[in-house]
N, C-alpha and C positions, 0 to 999 in steps of 0.2 A: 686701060689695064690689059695688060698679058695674057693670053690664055693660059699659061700656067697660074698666075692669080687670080684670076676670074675661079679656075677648078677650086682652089683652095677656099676663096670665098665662099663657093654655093655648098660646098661642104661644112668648113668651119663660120662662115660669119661673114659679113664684107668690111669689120673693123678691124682687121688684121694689120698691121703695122708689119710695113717692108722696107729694107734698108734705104733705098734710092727710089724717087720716082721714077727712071726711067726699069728698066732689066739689068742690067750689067752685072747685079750678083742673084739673080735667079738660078744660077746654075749651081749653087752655094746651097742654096734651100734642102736640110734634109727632111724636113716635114713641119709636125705641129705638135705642141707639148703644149700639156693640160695638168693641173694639177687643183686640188680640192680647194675652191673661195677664188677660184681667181679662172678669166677667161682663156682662150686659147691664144697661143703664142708662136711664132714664124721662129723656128730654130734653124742658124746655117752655121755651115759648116766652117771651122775657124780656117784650118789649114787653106780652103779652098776661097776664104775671101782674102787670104793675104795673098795667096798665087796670085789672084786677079790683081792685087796691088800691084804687084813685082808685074805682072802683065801690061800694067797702064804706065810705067817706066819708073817706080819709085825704086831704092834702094835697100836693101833688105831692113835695113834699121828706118830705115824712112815707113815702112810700109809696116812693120812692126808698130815703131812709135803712133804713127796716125790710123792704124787699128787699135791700138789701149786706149790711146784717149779720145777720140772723135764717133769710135764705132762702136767698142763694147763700153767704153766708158761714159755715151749718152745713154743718160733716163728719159724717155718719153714719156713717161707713162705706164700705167697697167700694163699694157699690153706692148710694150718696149720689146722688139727681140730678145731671143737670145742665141749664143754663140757655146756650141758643142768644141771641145778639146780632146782629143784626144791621146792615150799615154802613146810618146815617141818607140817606137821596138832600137 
């Protein structure tokens, strides 16, 4: 585990669900969101995991399409990420 997720762990819990087992979108991580009946949750940043996409050579519709359906469109679970948007300026 990362020392970034190791932190988040001893804070929030060590059942935090992160997108990859290795790091590659740790730098994506804007923190943890909590809401009333249900556990904490690993939020990253949308804009900043498709960069990484476009960074590992996909094509902007490549990287789009396999963030909808592979990234924010898997449920794992309770404690399934999630993915912040925000409005374009």
């Amino acid at each position: 585990m990362t020392p970034m997720r190791e932190a988040y762990a001893e804070q929030f819990g060590d059942d935090l669900l992160f997108m990859d087992p290795g790091s590659q979108f740790d730098h994506c991580i804007l923190g943890v969101a909590e809401r009333c009946g249900f556990g904490p949750v690993v939020v990253y940043d949308t804009d900043k995991v498709i960069a990484a996409l476009l960074n590992e050579g996909l094509s902007e519709e490549d990287a789009l399409d396999h963030f909808g359906f592979n990234i924010a469109g898997a449920y794992v679970g309770e404690k399934t990420p999630v993915y912040l948007s925000r409005l374009q300026e």
